[in-house]
PyMOL Python script that loads the backbone (N, CA, C, O; Angstrom):
from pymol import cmd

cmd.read_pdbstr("""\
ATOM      1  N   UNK A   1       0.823  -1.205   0.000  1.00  0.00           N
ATOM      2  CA  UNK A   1       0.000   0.000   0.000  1.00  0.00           C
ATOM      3  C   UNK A   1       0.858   1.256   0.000  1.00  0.00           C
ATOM      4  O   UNK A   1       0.420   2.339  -0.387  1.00  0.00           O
ATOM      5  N   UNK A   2       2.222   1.055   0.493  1.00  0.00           N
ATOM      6  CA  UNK A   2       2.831   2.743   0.783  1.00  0.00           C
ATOM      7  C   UNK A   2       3.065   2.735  -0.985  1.00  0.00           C
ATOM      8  O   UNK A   2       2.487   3.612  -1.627  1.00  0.00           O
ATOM      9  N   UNK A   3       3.725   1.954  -1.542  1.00  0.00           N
ATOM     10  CA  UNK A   3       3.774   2.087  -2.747  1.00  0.00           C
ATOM     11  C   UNK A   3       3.226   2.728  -3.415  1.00  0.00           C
ATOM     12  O   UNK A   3       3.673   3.769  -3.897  1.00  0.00           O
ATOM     13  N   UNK A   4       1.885   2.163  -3.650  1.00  0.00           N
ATOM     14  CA  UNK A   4       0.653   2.856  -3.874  1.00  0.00           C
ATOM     15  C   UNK A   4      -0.015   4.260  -3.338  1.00  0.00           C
ATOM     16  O   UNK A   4      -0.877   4.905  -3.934  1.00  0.00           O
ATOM     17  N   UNK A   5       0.516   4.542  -2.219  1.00  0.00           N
ATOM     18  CA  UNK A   5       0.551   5.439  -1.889  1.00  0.00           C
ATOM     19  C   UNK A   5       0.839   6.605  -2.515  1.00  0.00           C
ATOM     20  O   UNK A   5       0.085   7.550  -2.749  1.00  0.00           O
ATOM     21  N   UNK A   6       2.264   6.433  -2.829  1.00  0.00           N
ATOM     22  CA  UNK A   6       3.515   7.202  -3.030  1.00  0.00           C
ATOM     23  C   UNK A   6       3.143   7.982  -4.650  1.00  0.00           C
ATOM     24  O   UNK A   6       3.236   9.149  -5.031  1.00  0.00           O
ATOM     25  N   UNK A   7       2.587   6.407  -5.494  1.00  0.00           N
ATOM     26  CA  UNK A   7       2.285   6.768  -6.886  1.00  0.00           C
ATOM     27  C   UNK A   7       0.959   7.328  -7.065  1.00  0.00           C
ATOM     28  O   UNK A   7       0.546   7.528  -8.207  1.00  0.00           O
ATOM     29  N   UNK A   8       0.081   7.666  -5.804  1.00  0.00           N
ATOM     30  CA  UNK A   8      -0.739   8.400  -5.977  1.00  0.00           C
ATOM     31  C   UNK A   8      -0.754   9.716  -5.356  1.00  0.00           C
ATOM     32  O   UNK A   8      -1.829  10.312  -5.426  1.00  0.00           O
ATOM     33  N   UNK A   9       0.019  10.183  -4.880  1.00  0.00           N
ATOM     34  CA  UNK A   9       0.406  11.478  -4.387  1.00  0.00           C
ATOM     35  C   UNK A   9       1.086  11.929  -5.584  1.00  0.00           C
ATOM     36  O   UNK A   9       0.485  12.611  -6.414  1.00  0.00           O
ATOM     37  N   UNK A  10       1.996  11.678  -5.693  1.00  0.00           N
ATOM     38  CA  UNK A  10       2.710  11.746  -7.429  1.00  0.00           C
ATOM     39  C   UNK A  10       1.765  12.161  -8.624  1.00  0.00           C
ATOM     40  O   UNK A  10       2.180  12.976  -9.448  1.00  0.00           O
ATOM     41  N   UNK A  11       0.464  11.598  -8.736  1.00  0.00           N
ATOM     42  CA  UNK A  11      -0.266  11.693  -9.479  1.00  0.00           C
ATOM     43  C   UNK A  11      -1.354  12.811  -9.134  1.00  0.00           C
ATOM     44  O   UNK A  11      -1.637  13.747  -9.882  1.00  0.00           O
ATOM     45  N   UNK A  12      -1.746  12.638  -8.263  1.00  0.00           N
ATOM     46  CA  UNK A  12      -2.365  13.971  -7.702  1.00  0.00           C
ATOM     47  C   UNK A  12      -1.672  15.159  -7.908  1.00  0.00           C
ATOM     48  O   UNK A  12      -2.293  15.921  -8.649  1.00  0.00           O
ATOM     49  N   UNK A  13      -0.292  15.710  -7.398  1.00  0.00           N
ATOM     50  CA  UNK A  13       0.394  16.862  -7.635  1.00  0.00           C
ATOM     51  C   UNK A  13       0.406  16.902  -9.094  1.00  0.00           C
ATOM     52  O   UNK A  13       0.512  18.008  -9.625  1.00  0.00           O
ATOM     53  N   UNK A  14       0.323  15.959  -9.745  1.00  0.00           N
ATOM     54  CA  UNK A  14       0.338  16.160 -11.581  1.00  0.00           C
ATOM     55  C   UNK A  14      -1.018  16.226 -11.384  1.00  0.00           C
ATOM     56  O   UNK A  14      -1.191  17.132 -10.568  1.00  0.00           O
ATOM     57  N   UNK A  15      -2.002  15.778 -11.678  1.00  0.00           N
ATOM     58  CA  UNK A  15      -3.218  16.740 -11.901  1.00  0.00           C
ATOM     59  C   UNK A  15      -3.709  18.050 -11.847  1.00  0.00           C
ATOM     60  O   UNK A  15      -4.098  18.856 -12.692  1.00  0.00           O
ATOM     61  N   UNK A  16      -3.549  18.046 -10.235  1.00  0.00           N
ATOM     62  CA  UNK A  16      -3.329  19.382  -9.633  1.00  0.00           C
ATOM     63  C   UNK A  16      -2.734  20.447 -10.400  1.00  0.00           C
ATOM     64  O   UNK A  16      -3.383  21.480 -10.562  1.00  0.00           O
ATOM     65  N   UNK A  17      -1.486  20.315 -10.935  1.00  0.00           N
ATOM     66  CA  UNK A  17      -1.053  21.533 -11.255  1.00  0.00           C
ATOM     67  C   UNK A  17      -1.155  21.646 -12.885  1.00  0.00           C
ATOM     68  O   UNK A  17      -0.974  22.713 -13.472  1.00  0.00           O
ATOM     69  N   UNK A  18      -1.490  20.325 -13.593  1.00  0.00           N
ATOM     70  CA  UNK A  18      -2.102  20.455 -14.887  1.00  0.00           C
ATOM     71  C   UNK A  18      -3.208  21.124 -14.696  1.00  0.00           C
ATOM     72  O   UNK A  18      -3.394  22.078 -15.451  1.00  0.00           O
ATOM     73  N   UNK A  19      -4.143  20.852 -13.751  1.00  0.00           N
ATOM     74  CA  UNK A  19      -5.538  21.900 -14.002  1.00  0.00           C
ATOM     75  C   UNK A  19      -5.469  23.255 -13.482  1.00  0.00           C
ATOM     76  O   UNK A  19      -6.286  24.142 -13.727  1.00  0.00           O
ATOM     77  N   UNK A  20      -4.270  23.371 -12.628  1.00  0.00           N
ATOM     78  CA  UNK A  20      -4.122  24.700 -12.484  1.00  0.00           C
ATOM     79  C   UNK A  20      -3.299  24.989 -13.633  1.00  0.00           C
ATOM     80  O   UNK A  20      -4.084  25.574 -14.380  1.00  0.00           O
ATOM     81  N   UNK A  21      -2.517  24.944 -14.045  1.00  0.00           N
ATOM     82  CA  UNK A  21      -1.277  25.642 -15.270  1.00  0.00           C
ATOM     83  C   UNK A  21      -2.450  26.373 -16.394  1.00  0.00           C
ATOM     84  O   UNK A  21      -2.682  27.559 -16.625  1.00  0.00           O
ATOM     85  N   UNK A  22      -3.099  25.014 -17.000  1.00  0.00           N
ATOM     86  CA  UNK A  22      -4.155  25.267 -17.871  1.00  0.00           C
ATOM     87  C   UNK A  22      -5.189  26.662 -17.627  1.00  0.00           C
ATOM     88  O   UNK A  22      -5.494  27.608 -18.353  1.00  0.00           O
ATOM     89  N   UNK A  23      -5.587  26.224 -16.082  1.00  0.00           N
ATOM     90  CA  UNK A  23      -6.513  27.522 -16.073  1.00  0.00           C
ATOM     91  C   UNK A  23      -7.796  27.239 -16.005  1.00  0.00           C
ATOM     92  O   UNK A  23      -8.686  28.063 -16.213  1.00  0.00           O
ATOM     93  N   UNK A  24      -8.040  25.560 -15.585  1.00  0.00           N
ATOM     94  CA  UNK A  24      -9.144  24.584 -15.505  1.00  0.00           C
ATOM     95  C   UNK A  24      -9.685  24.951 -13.879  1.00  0.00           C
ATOM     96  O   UNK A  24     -10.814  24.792 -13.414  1.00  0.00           O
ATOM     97  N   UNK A  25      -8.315  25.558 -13.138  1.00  0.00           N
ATOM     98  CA  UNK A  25      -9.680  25.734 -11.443  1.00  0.00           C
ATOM     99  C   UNK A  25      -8.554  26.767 -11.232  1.00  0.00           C
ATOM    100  O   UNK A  25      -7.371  26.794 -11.571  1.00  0.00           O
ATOM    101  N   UNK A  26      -9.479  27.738 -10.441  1.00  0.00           N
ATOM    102  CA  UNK A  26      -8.868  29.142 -10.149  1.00  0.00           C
ATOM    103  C   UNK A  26      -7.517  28.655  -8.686  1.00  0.00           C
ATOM    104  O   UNK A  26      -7.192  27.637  -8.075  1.00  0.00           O
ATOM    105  N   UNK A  27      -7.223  29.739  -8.710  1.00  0.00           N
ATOM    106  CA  UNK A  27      -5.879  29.867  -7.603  1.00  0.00           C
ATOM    107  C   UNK A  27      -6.693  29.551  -5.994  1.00  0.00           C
ATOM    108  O   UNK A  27      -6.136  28.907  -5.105  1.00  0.00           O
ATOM    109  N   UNK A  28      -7.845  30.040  -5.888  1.00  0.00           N
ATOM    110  CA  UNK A  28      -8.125  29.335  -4.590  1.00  0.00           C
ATOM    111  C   UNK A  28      -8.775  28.282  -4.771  1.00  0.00           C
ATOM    112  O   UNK A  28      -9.262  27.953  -3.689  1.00  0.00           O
ATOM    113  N   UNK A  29      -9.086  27.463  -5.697  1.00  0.00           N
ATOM    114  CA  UNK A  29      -9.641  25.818  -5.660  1.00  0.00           C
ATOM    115  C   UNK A  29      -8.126  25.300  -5.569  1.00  0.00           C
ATOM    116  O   UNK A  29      -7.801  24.612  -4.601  1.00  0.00           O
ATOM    117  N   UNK A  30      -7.196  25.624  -6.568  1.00  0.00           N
ATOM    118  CA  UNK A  30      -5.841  25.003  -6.409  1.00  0.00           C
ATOM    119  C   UNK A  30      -5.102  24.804  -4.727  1.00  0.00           C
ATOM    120  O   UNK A  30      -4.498  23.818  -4.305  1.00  0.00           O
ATOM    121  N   UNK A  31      -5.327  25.768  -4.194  1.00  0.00           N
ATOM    122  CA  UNK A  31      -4.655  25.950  -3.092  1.00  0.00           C
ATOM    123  C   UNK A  31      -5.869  24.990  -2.422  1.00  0.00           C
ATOM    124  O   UNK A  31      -5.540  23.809  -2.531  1.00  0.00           O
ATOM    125  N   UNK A  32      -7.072  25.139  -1.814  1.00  0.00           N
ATOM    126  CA  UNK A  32      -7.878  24.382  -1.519  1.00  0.00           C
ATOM    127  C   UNK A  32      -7.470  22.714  -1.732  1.00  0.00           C
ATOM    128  O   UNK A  32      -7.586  21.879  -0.834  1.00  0.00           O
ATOM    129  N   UNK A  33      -7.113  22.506  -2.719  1.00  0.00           N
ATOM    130  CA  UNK A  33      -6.981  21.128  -3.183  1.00  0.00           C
ATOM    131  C   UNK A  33      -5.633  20.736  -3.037  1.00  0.00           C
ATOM    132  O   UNK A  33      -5.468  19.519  -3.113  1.00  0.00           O
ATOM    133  N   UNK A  34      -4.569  21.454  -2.841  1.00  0.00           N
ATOM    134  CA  UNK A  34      -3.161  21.146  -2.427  1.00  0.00           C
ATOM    135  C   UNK A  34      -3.162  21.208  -0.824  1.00  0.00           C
ATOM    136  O   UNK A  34      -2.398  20.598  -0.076  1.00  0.00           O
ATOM    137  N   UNK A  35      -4.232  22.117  -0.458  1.00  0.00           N
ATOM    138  CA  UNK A  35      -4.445  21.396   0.997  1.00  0.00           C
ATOM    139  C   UNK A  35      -5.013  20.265   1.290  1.00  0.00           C
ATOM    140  O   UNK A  35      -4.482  19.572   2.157  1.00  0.00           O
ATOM    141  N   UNK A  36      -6.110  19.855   0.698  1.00  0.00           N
ATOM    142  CA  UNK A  36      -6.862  18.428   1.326  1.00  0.00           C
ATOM    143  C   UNK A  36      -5.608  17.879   0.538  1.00  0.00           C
ATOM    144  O   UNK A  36      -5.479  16.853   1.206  1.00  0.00           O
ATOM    145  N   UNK A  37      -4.768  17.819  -0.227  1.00  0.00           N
ATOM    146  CA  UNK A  37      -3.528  16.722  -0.767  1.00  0.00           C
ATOM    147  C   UNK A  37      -2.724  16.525   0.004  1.00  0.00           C
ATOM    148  O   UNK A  37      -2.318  15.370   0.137  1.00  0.00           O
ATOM    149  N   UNK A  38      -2.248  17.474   0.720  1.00  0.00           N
ATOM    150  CA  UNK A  38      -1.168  17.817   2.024  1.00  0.00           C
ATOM    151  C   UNK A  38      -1.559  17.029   3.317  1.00  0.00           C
ATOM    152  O   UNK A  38      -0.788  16.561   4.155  1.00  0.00           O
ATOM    153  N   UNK A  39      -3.578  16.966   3.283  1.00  0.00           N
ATOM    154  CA  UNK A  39      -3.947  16.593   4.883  1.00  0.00           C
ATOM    155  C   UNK A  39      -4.040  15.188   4.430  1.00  0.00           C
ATOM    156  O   UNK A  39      -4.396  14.339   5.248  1.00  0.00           O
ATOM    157  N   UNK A  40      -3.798  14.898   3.385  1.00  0.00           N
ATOM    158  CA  UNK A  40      -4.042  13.377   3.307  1.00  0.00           C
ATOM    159  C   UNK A  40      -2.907  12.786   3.040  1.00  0.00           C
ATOM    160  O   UNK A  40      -3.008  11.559   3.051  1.00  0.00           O
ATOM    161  N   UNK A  41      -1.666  13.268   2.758  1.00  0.00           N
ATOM    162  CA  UNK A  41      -0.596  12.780   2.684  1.00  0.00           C
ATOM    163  C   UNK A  41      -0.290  12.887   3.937  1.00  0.00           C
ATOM    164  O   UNK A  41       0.499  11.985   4.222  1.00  0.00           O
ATOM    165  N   UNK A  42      -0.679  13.976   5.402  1.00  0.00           N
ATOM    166  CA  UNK A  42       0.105  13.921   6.481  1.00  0.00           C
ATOM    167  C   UNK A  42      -0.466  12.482   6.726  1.00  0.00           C
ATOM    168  O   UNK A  42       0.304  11.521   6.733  1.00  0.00           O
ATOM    169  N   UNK A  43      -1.690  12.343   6.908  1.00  0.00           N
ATOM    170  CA  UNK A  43      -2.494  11.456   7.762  1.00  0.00           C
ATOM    171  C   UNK A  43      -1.914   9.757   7.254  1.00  0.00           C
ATOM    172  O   UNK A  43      -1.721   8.704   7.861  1.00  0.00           O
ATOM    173  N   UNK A  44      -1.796  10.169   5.951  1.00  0.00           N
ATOM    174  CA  UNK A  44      -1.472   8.319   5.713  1.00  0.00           C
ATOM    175  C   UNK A  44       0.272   8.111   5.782  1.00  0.00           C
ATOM    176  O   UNK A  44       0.755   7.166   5.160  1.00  0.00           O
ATOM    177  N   UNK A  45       1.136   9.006   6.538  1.00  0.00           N
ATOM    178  CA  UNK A  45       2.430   9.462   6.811  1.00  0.00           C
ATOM    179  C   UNK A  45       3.050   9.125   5.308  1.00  0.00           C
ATOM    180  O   UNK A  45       3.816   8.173   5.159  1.00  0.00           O
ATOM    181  N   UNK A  46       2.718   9.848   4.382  1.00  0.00           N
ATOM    182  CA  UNK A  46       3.607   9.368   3.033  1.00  0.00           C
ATOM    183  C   UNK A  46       4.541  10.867   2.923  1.00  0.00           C
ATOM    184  O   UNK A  46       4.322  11.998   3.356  1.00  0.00           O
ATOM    185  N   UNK A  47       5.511  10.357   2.240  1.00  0.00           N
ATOM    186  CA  UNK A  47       6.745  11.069   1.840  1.00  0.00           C
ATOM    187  C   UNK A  47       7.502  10.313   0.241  1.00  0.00           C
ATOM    188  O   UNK A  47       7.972   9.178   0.154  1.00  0.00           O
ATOM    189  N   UNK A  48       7.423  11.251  -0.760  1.00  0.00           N
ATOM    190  CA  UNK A  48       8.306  11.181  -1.327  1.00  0.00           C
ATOM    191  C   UNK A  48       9.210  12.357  -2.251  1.00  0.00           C
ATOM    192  O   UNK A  48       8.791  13.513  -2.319  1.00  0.00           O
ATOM    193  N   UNK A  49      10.250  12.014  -2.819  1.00  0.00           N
ATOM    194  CA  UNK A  49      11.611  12.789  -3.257  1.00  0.00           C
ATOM    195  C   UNK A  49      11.136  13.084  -4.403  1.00  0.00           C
ATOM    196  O   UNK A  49      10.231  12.371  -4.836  1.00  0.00           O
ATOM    197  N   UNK A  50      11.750  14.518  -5.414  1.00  0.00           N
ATOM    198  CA  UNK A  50      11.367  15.175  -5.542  1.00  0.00           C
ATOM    199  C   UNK A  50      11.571  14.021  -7.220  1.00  0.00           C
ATOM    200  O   UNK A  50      10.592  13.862  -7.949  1.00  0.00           O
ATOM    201  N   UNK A  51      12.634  13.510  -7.483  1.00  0.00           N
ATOM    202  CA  UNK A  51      12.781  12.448  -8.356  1.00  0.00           C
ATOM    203  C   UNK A  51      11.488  11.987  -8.669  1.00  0.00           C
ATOM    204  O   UNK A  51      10.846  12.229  -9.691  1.00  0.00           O
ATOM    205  N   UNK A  52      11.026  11.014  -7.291  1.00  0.00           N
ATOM    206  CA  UNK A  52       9.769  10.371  -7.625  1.00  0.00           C
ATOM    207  C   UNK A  52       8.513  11.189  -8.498  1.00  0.00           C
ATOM    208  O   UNK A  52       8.087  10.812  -9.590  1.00  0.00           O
ATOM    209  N   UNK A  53       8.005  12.467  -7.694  1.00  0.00           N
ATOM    210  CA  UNK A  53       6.942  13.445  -8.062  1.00  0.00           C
ATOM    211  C   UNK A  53       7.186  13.466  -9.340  1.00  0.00           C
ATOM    212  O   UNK A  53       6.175  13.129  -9.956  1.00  0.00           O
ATOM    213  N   UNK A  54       8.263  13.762 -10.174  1.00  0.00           N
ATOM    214  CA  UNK A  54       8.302  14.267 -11.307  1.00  0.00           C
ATOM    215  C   UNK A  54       8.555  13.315 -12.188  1.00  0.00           C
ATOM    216  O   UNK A  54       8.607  13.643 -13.373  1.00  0.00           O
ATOM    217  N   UNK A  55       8.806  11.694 -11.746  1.00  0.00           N
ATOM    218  CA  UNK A  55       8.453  10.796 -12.656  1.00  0.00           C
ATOM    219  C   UNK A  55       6.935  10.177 -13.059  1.00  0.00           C
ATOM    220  O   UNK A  55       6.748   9.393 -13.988  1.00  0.00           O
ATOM    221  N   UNK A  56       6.246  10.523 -12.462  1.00  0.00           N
ATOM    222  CA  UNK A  56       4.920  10.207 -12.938  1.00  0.00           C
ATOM    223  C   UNK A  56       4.593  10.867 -14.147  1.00  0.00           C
ATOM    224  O   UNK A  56       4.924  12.042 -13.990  1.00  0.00           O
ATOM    225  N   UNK A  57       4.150  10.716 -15.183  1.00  0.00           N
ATOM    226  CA  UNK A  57       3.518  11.210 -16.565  1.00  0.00           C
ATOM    227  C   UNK A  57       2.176  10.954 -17.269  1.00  0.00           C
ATOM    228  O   UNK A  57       1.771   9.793 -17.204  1.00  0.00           O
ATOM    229  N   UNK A  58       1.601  11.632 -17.771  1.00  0.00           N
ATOM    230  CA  UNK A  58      -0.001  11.272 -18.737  1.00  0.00           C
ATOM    231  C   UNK A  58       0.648  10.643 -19.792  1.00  0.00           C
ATOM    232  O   UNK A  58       1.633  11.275 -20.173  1.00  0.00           O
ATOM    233  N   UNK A  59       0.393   9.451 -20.483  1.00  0.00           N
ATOM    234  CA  UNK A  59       0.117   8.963 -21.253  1.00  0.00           C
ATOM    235  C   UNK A  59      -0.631   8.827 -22.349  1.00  0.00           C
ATOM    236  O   UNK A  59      -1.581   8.094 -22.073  1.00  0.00           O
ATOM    237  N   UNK A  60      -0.667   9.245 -23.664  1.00  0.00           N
ATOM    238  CA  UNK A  60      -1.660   9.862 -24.635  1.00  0.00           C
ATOM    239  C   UNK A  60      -0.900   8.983 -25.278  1.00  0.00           C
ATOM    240  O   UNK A  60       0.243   8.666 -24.951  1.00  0.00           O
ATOM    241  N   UNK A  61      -2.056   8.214 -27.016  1.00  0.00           N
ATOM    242  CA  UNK A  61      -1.898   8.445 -28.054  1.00  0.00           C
ATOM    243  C   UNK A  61      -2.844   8.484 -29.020  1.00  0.00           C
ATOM    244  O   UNK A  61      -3.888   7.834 -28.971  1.00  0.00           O
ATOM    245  N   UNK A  62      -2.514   9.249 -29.941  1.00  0.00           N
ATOM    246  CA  UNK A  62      -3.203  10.175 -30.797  1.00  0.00           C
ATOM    247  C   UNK A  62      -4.024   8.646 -31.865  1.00  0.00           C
ATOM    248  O   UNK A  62      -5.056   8.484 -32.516  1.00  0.00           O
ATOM    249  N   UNK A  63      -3.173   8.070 -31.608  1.00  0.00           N
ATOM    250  CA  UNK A  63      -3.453   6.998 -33.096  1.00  0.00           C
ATOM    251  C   UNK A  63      -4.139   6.033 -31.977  1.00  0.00           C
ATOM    252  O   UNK A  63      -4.316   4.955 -32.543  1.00  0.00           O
ATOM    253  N   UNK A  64      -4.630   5.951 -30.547  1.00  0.00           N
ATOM    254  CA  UNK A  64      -5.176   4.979 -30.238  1.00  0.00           C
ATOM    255  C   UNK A  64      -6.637   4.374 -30.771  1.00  0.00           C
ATOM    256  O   UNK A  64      -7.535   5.135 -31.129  1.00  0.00           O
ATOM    257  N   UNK A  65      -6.771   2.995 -30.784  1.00  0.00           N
ATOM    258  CA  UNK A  65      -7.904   2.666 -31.141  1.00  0.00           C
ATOM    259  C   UNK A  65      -8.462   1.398 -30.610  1.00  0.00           C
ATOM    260  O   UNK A  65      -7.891   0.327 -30.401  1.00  0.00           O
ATOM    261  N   UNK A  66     -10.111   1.862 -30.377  1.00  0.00           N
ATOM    262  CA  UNK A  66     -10.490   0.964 -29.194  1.00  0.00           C
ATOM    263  C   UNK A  66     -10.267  -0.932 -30.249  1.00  0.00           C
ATOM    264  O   UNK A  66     -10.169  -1.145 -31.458  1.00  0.00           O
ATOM    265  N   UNK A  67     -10.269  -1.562 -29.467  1.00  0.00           N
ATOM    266  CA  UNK A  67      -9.600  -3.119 -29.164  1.00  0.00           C
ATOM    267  C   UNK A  67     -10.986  -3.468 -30.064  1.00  0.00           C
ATOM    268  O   UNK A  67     -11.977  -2.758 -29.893  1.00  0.00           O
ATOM    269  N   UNK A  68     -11.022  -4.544 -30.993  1.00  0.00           N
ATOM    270  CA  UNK A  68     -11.938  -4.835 -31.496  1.00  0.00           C
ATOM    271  C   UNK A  68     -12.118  -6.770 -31.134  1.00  0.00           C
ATOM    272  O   UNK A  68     -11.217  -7.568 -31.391  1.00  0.00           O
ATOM    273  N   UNK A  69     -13.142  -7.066 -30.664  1.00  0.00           N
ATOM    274  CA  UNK A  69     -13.405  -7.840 -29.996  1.00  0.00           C
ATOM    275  C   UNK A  69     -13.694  -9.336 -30.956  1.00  0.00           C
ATOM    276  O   UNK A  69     -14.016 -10.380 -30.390  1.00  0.00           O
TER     277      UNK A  69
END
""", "prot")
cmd.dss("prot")
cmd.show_as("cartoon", "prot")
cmd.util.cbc("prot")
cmd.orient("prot")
């Protein structure tokens, strides 16, 4: 589970600041939401390095196509 943890805090701060960069939620929903991120990372005691955060990535492709059965 900390694992899991770890790669979802990671993923959260990438959301987070994709929908803020964009311009998708104003500066006080952002801050709002980097707090409940903060109270839930204290509470489940997770920590990670700054390496980790910035290896998480979105995954896109343009040419995908759904699986034909």
């Amino acid at each position: 589970m900390t694992m899991e943890n770890r790669r979802k805090l990671a993923l959260l701060n990438l959301c987070r600041s994709f929908l803020n960069v964009h311009g998708f939620i104003t500066p006080a929903e952002n801050t709002r939401i980097h707090n409940r991120i903060m109270k839930w990372q204290d509470k489940n005691d997770i920590s990670i390095s700054e390496a980790q955060l910035y290896s998480v990535d979105f995954i896109y492709d343009d040419n995908a196509k759904e699986e034909e059965e």
